[in-house]
C-alpha positions in Angstrom: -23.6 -15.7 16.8 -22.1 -19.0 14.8 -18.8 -18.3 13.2 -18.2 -20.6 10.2 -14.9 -22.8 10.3 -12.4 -21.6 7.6 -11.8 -23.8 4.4 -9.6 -26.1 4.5 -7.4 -24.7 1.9 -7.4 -21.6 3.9 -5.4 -23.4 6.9 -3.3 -25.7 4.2 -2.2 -21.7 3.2 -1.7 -20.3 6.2 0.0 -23.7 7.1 2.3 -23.7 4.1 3.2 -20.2 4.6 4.3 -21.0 7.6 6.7 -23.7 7.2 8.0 -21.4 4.1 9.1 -18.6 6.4 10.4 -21.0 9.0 12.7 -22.3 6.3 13.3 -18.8 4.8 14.8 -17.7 8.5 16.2 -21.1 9.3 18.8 -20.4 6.0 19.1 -16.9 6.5 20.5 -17.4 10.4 22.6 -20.8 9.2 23.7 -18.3 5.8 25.1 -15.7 8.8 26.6 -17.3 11.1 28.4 -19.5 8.3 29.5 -16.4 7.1 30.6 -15.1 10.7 32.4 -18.4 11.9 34.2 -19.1 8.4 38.0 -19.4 8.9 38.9 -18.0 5.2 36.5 -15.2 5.6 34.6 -13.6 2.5 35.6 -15.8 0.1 33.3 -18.9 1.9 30.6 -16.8 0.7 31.3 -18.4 -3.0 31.7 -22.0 -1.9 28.4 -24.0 -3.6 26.1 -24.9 -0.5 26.9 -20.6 0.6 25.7 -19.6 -3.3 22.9 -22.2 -2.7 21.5 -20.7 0.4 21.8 -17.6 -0.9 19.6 -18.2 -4.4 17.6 -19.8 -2.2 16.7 -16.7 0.4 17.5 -13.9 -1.9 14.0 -14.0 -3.7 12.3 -14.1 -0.5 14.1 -10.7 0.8 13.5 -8.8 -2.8 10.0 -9.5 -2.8 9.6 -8.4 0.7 12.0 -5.3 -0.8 9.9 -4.3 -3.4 6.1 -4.9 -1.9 
């Protein structure tokens, strides 16, 4: 029995998927415990770099949501 190697734009996926949910949980922990360490409380949640990390995990967890 041979099994065939996968194409290579099979492992560049797999690879790229990867590094995207790396990323995706590496904001997501940095996102809470910003939120959990922050001196002025809730209101560091509307400071730019929090609303950045935000927009940039928030599509991640409503597609997740909604499939």
């Amino acid at each position: 029995m041979v099994i065939a190697p996968l194409p290579l734009q099979s492992n560049l996926t797999v690879f790229r998927d990867a590094i995207g949910l790396g990323a995706i949980v590496f904001y997501t922990i940095d996102y809470i415990l910003n939120l959990a360490t922050a001196p002025s409380g809730l209101w560091f949640a509307f400071k730019g770099f929090m609303i950045t990390d935000f927009l940039a995990t928030f599509p991640f967890y409503v597609e997740l949501i909604l499939d």
